[in-house]
C-alpha positions in Angstrom: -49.5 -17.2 51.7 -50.9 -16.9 55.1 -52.4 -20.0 56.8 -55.5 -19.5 59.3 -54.6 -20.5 62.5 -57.1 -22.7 64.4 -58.4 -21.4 67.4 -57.4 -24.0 69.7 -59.1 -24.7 73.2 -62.2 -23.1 72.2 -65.0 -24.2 73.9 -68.5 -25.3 72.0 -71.8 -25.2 73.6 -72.4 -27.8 76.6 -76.2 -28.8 75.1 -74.9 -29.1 71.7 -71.6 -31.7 72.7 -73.8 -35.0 72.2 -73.5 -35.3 68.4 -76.6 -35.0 65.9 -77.8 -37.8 64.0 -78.8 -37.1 60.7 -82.6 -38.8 60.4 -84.5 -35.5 61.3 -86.7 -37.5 63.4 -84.4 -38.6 65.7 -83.0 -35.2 66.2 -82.5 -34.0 69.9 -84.0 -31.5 71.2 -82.2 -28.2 72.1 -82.2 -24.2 71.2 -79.1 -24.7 68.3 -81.4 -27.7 66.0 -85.2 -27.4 66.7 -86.8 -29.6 64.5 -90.4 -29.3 63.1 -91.8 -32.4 64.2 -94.9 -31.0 65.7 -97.6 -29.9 63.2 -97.7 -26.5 65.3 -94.2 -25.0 63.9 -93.2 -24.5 60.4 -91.8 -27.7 58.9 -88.2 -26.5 58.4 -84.8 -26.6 60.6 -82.8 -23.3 62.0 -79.6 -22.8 63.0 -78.2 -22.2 66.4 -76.5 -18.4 65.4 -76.4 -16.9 61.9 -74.7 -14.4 59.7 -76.6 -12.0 57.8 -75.7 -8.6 56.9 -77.1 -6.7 59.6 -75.2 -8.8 62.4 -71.7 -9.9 63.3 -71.1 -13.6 63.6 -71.2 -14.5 67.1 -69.1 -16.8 69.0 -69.9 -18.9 72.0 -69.4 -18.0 75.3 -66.4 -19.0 77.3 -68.8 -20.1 79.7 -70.5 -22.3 77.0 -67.4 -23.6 75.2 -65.3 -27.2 75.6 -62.3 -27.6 74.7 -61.9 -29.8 71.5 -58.7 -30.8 69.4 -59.3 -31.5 65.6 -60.1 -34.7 64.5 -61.8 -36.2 61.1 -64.6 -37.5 62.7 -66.7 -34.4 63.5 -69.2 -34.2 66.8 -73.1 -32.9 66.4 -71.8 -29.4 68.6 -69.2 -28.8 65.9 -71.5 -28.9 63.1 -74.3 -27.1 64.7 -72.4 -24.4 65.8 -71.3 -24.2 62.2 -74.1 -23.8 60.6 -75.1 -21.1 63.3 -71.9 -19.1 62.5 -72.1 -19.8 58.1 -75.8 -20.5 57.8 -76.2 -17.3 55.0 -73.3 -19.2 53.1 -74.7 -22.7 53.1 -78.7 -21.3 52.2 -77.2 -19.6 49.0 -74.4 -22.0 48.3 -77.1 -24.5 48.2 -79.1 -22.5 45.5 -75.4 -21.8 43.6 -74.6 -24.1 40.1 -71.1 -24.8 40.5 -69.7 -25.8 36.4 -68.1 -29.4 36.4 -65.1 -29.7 37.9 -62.2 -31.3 36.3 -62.5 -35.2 38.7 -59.2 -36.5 37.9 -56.3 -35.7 40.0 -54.0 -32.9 39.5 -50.6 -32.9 40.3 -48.3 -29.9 40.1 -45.0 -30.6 39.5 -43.9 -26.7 39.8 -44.8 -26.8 43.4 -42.0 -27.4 45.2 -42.7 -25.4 48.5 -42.5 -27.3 51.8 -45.3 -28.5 53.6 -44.9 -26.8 56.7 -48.9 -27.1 58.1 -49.9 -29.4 61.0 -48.4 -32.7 60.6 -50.6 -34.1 62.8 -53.6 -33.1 60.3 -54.0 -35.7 57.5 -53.4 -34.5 53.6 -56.7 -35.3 51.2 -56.8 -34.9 47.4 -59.4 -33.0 45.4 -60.4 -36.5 44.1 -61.1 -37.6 47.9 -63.3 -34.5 48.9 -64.9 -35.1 45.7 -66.4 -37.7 46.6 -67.7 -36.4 49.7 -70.3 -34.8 47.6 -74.0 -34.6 48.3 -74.4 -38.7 47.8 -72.4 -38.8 50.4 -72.7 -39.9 54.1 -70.0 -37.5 55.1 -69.9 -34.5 52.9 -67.3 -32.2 52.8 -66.5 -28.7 52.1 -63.0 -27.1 51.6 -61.9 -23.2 52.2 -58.6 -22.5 50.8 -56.3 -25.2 51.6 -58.1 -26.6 54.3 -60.4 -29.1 54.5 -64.2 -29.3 56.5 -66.3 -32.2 57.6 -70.1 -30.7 57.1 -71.9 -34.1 58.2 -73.6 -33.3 61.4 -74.5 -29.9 60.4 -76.9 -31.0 57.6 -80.5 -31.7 59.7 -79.9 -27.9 61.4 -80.0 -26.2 58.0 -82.3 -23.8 57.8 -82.8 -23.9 54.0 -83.3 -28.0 54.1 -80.6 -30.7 52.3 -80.2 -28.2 49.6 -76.7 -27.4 51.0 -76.0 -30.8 49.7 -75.1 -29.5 46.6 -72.3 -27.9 47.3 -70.7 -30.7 49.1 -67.5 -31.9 47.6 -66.5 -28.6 46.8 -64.9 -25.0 47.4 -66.4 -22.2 49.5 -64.1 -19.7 48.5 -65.8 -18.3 45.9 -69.1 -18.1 47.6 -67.4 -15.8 50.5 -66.0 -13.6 47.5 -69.2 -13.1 46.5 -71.4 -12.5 50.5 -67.9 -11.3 51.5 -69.6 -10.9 55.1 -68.2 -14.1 56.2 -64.4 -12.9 55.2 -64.6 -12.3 59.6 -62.3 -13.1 62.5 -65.5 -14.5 64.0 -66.3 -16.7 61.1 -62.9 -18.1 60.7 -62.8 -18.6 64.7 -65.4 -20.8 64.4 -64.9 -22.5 61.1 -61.5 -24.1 62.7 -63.7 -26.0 65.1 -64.5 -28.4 61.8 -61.3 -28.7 60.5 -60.1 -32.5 59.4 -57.3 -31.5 57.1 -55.1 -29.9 54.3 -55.7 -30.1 50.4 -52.5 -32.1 49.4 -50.0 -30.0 47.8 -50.5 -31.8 44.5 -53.6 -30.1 44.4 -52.3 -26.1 45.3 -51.0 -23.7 42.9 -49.5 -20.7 44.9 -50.9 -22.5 48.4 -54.4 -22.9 46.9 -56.5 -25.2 45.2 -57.5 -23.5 41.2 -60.6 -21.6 42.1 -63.9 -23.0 41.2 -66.7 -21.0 39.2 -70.0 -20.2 40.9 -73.1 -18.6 39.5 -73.7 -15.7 41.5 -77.2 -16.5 43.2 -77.6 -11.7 43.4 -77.6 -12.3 39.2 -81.2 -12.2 39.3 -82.1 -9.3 41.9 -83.7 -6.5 40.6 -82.2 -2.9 39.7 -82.8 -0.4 42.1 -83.2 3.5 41.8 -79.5 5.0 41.8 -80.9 7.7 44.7 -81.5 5.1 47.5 -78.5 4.7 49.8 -76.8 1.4 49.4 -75.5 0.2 52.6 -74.6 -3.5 51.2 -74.7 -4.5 47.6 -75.5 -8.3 48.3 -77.5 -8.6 50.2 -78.8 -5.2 49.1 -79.7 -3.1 51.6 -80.0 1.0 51.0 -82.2 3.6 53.1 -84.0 6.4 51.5 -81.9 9.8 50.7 -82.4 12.3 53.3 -83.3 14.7 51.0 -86.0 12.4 50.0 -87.6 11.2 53.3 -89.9 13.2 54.1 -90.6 15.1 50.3 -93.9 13.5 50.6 -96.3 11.8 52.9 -96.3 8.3 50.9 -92.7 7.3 49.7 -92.8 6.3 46.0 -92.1 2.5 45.9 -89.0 3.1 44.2 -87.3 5.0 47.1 -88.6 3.2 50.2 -85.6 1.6 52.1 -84.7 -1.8 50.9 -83.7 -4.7 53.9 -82.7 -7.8 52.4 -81.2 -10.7 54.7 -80.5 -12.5 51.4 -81.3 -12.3 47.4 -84.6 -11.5 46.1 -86.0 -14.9 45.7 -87.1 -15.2 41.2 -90.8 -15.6 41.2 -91.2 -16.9 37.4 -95.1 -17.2 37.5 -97.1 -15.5 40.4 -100.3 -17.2 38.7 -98.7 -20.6 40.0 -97.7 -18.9 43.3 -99.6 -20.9 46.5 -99.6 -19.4 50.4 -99.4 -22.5 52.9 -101.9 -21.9 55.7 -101.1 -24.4 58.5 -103.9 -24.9 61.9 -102.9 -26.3 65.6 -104.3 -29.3 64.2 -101.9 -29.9 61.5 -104.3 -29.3 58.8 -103.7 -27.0 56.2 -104.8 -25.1 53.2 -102.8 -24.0 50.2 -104.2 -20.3 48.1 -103.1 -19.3 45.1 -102.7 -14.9 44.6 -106.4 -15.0 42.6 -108.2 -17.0 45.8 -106.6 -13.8 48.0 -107.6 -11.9 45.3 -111.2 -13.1 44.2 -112.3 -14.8 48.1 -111.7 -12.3 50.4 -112.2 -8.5 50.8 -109.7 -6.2 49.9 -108.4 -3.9 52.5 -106.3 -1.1 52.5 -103.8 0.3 55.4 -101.5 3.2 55.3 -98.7 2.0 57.4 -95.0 3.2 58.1 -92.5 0.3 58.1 -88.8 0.8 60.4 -86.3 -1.6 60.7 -85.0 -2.3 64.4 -81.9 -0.5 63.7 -83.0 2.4 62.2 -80.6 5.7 63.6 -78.4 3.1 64.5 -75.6 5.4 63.5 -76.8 8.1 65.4 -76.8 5.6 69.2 -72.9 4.5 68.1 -71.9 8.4 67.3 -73.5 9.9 70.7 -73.1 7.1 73.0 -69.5 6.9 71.9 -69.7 3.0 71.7 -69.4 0.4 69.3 -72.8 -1.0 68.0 -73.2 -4.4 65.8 -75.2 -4.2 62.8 -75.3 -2.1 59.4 -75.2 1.9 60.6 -78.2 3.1 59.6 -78.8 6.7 59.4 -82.1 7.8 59.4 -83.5 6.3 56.0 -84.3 2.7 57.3 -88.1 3.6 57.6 -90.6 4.6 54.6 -94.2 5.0 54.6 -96.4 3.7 51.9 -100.3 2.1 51.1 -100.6 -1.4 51.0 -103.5 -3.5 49.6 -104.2 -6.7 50.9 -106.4 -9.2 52.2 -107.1 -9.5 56.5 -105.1 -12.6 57.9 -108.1 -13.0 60.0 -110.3 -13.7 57.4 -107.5 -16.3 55.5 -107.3 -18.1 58.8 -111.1 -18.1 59.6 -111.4 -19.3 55.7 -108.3 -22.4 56.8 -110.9 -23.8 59.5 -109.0 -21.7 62.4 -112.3 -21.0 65.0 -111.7 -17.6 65.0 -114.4 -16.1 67.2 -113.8 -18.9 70.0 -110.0 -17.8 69.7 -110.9 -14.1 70.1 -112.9 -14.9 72.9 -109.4 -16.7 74.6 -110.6 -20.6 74.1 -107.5 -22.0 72.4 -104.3 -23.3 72.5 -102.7 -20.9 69.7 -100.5 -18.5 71.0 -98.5 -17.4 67.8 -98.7 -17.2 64.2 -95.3 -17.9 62.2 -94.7 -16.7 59.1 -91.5 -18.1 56.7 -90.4 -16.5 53.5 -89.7 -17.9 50.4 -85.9 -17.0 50.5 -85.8 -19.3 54.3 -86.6 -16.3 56.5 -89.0 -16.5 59.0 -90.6 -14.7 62.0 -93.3 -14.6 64.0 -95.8 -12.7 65.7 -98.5 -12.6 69.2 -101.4 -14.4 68.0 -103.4 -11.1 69.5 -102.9 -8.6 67.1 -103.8 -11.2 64.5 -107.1 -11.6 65.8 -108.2 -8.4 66.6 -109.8 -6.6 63.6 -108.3 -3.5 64.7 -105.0 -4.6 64.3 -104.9 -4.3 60.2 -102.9 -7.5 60.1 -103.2 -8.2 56.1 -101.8 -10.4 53.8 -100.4 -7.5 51.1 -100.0 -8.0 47.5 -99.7 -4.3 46.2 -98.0 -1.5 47.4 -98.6 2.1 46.7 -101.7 1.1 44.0 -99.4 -1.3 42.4 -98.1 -4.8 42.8 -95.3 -5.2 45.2 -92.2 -4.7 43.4 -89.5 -7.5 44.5 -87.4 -5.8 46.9 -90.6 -5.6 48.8 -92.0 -9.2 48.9 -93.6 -9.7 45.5 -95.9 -11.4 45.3 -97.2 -12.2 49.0 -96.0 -10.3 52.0 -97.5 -10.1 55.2 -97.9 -6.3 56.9 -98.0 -6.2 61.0 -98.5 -2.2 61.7 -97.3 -1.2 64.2 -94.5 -3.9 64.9 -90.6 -4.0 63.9 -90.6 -4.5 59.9 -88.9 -7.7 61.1 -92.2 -9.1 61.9 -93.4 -8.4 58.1 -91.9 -11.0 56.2 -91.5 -11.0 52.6 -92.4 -13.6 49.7 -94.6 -15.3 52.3 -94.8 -19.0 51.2 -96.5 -20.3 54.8 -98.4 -19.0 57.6 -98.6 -21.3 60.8 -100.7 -20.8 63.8 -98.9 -22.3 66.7 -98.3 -22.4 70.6 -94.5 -21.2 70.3 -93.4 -18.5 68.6 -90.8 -18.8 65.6 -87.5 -21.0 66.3 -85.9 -18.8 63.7 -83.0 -16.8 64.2 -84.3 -13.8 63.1 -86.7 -15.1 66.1 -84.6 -16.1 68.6 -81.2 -14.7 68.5 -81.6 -11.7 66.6 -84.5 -8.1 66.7 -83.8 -8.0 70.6 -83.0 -5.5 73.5 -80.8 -5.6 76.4 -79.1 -3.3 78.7 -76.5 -1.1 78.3 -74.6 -3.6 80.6 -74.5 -6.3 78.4 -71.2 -6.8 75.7 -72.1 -11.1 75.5 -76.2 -11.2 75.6 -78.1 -14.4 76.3 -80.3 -14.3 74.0 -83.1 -16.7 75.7 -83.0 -13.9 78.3 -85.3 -11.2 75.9 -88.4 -11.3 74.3 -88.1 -10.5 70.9 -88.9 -6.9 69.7 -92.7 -6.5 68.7 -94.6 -3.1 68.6 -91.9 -0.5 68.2 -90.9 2.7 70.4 -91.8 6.6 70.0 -89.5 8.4 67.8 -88.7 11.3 65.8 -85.9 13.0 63.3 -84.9 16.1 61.7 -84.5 15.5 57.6 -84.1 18.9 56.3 -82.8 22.0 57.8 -83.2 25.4 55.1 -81.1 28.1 55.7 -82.2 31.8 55.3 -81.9 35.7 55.8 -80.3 37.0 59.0 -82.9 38.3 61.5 -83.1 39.3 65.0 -83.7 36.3 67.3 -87.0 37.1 69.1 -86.3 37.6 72.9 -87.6 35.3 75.8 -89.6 36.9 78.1 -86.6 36.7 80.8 -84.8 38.0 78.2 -86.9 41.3 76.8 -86.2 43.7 79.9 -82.2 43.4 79.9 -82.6 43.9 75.5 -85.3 47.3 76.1 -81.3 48.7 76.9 -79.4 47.3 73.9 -79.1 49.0 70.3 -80.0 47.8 67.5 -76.1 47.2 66.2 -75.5 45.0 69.5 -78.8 42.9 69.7 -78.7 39.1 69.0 -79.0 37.6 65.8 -79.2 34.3 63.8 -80.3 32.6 61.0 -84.0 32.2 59.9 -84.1 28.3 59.3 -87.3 26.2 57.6 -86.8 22.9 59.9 -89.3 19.6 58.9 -88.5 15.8 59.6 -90.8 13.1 61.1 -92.8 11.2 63.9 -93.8 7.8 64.8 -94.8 5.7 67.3 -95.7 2.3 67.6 -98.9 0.0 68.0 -100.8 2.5 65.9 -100.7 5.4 68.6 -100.7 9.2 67.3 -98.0 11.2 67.8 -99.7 14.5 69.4 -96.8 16.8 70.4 -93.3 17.7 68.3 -91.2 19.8 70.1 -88.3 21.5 68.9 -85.2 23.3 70.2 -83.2 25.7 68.3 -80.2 26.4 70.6 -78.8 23.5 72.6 -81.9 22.7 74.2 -82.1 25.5 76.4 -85.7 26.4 75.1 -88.7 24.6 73.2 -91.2 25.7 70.9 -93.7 23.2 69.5 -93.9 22.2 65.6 -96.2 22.2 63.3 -98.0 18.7 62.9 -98.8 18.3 58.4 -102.2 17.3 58.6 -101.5 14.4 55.3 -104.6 12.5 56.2 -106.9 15.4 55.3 -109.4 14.7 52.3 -107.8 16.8 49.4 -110.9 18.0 48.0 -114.6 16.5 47.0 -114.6 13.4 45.9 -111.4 12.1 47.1 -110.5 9.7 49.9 -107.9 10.4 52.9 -104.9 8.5 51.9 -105.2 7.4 55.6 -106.4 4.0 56.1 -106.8 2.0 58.6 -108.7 1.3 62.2 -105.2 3.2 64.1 -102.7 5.8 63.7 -100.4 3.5 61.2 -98.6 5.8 59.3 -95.7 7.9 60.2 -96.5 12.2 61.1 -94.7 14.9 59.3 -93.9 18.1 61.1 -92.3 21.5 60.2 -91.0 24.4 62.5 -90.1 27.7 61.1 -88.0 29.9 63.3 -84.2 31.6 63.6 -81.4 29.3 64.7 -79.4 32.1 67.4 -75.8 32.1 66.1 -74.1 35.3 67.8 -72.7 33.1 70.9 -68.7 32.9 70.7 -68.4 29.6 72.4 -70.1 28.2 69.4 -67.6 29.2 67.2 -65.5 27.1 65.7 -61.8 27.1 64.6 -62.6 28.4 60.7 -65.0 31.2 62.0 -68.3 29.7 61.5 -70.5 29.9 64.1 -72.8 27.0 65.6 -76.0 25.9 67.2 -77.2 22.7 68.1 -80.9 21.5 66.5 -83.2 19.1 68.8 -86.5 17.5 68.1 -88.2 15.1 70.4 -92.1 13.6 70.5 -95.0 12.4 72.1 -97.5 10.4 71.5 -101.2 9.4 72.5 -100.0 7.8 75.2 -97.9 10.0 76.8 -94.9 8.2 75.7 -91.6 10.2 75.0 -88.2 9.5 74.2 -85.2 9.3 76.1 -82.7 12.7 76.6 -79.8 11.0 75.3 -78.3 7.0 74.6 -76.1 6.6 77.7 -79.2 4.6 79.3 -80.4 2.8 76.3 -77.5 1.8 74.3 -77.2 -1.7 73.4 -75.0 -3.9 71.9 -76.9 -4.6 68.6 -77.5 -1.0 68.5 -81.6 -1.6 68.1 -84.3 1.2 68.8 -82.1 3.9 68.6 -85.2 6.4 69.7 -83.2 9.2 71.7 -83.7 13.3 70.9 -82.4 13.6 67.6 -80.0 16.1 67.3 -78.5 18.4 64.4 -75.2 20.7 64.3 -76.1 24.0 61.8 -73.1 26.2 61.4 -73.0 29.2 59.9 -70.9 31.9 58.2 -70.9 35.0 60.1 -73.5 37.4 59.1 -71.3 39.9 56.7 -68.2 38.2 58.1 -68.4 39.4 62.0 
């Protein structure tokens, strides 16, 4: 059985080498363990780097790193930058009810195989990590035959002591299960807490007897079999192609799911309380019927993307590696949610609201944190201003949120990265910093092509999102003549009818969007390589249907995303563009505009990034065709 070599003479962060007590409130202060001391931030402790889904685990600099030989007592850098690189594991392992284990030592007499790891590492027995449980003052964790100290990392948790369950045990079976930590990157910086080897009384085959978990995805909720998984846990899936633009308001069922981790089991919503926290440390707890029953009801039609929606489309064009799940173009939906105005809750709390519009206070963010230990936060600005739709939501498409999408409390920021619109909102904080999360802090950011090792403090963290557009459905028809340019009509008065051009007639649709509510005005699209551009037609969905309806636009700004169709014949007769089988090509572009004169870049060479986030360039398509009657 292989054996995981440590990665010796790595080098830890130079703020994080003083080690961590354990009392919260005596916790240092520094970006990897920010503790909520102050009444402004939310009460709960986040982790230097993280794993989820949608990033790679990342590893500290070279720059950043000292060099540090294993020993059994553990130093604060060690276990922050622990829980930074397995903070996904620890929430859920946390949550996990691991069945009894067997306390008395086992010996195996069958194993006979030499102990050939690092003599200089000391030998423990199940029994011994055992009781390194949760009672502990030193708990431990082991992962295969190796064995971790998790002391110091405790206070930077971001799920709280509830990790402390799962001490004295086995983490095996938790990767098996969020199999996104089976990384080089992960295993890199696991090593740095190494104390020892399980003795080999205690391996069958090299390992300890696996332990039995209860898998914390058991109680996640079935999804429609049309959506496109990208993970299965966490589930994450983007809305069929064929689906995304079918209609103006994605039915709940298929709008993209983006889950960090499992779908937190809300057993009674009627018990279900929202935590509003003020500046001054005061705060104010509401149940769903005081939303429901205190406040007006509002409803906005708003378009939600996730940051790395085309994602796939920046690695495939730019020819370079991106991090994160590769999205297609499914990672944004558009529905109607129902809500209350976070305004109004906040005004309600005691928050001076008027005096803050008017730019008398000290608040500068409001934080939100979920009930599965996510949290984000937004500019206190768009909070405030009435135009800016920010509502408390607790019904989606004229029914209650289903729980992939929050249920029963999310909030909705139009506009912004979906990022920003947390799900299962358990507490709302209105603060002078923005959220030490890090989905805050080291995740949802931009940097420049030039950058492969990002410091993150270097970026502000993505808000209102970028102009873009896509092509979902190209129809093929008839043959037809292509209709000339006007350069081109003199030189074809000369040709036959046998010899002039011809294509295919093509029924092209896809969508629009821009960010911080502003219309999209202009879809252009080009049918041959991009040598010429027509304009599309712009769906006008917000129209009234008839008498006595209502738009199913709402809201004070352009929220929602625009559909647009172009009907037109795609030239195929140009022998460069044919390919190796005979069929003959043409390249499909679409780019937008919006109220603002924004437009989106030519192409990703000067926008790539690293993370692969805002991936907003011309979208492109390659249509190939038979020849017409086999020519």
């Amino acid at each position: 059985m292989a054996v995981i070599t440590p990665a010796l003479g790595r080098r830890l962060p130079r703020e994080l080498i003083s080690a961590a007590p354990r009392r919260f409130t005596a916790l240092p202060k520094h970006p990897g363990c920010r503790p909520a001391q102050h009444s402004r931030r939310l009460h709960t402790f986040q982790p230097l780097y993280r794993v989820t889904a949608e990033s790679p685990l990342p590893i500290p600099s070279k720059e950043a790193r000292t060099r540090q030989r294993y020993s059994s007592r553990r130093t604060g850098s060690a276990a922050a930058s622990l829980i930074a690189s397995v903070g996904l594991f620890s929430l859920f392992a946390g949550l996990f009810s691991l069945f009894e284990p067997d306390t008395a030592p086992r010996d195996n007499p069958s194993n006979t195989s030499p102990d050939d790891r690092d003599p200089e590492l000391p030998r423990f027995r199940l029994s011994d990590v055992r009781k390194h449980d949760a009672k502990s003052d030193r708990p431990w964790i082991t992962y295969e035959d190796k064995v971790y100290d998790i002391t110091d990392w405790i206070p930077a948790h971001p799920g709280g002591d509830v990790i402390l369950r799962a001490a004295g045990g086995s983490i095996d079976a938790y990767w098996d299960i969020f199999s996104i930590h089976k990384s080089p990157h992960v295993y890199e910086i696991l090593a740095h807490y190494l104390i020892g080897y399980v003795d080999v009384a205690d391996l069958v085959d090299g390992r300890p007897l696996p332990e039995q978990i209860e898998d914390p995805f058991n109680d996640d909720p079935p999804r429609d079999p049309r959506l496109i998984t990208m993970t299965e846990k966490p589930r994450n899936a983007e809305t069929p192609l064929e689906e995304l633009t079918e209609s103006f308001i994605t039915p709940k069922e298929l709008f993209y799911v983006r889950n960090h981790m499992w779908v937190p089991k809300v057993d009674d919503p009627d018990r279900y309380t929202l935590t509003v926290e003020l500046l001054d440390g005061s705060t104010k707890e509401y149940t769903l019927d005081d939303l429901k029953t205190k406040f007006k009801p509002v409803k906005i039609t708003a378009a939600l993307q996730c940051s790395g929606n085309r994602r796939k489309d920046m690695t495939t064009h730019a020819q370079k590696k991106t991090n994160g799940l590769q999205w297609n173009l499914g990672a944004i939906s558009n529905a109607v949610w129902e809500g209350v105005r976070l305004a109004d809750v906040l005004a309600d709390a005691g928050f001076p609201l008027e005096q803050a519009r008017a730019g008398d206070t000290e608040a500068r963010h409001v934080q939100f944190a979920g009930g599965e230990s996510y949290a984000a936060s937004i500019p206190i600005g768009p909070a405030l201003d009435h135009r800016g739709d920010v509502l408390l939501v607790y019904a989606m498409n004229g029914a209650p949120l289903p729980p992939d999408h929050g249920f029963p409390l999310r909030a909705l920021v139009p506009g912004h990265v979906a990022a920003r619109s947390v799900k299962w909102l358990k507490r709302v904080v209105v603060s002078d910093e923005e959220s030490q999360s890090q989905w805050q802090q080291k995740d949802y950011k931009l940097f420049g092509p030039n950058v492969t090792d990002p410091d993150w403090s270097q970026a502000p963290a993505i808000q209102e999102m970028p102009i873009t557009s896509a092509i979902t459905t190209v129809k093929l028809g008839d043959w037809a003549p292509l209709l000339p340019s006007a350069s081109e009509t003199k030189e074809r008065e000369t040709a036959t009818k046998t010899s002039e051009p011809r294509g295919r007639r093509a029924s092209i649709g896809g969508f629009a969007y821009s960010g911080g509510g502003r219309a999209i005005i202009r879809v252009d699209v080009s049918l041959d390589n991009g040598t010429t551009w027509d304009q599309a037609e712009l769906l006008d969905d917000c129209a009234v249907p008839g008498p006595g309806q209502e738009s199913p636009c709402n809201g004070h700004k352009s929220w929602a995303w625009r559909r647009w169709r172009y009907e037109g014949v795609i030239p195929l007769h140009k022998k460069e563009e044919r390919r190796e089988d005979g069929k003959r090509c043409s390249t499909l572009f679409v780019k937008a505009t919006d109220e603002a004169y924004n437009a989106q870049p030519e192409g990703y060479d000067a926008i790539w990034n690293v993370r692969g986030n805002l991936a907003n360039a011309w979208h492109r398509v390659r249509v190939c065709s038979e020849c017409e009657n086999n020519k």
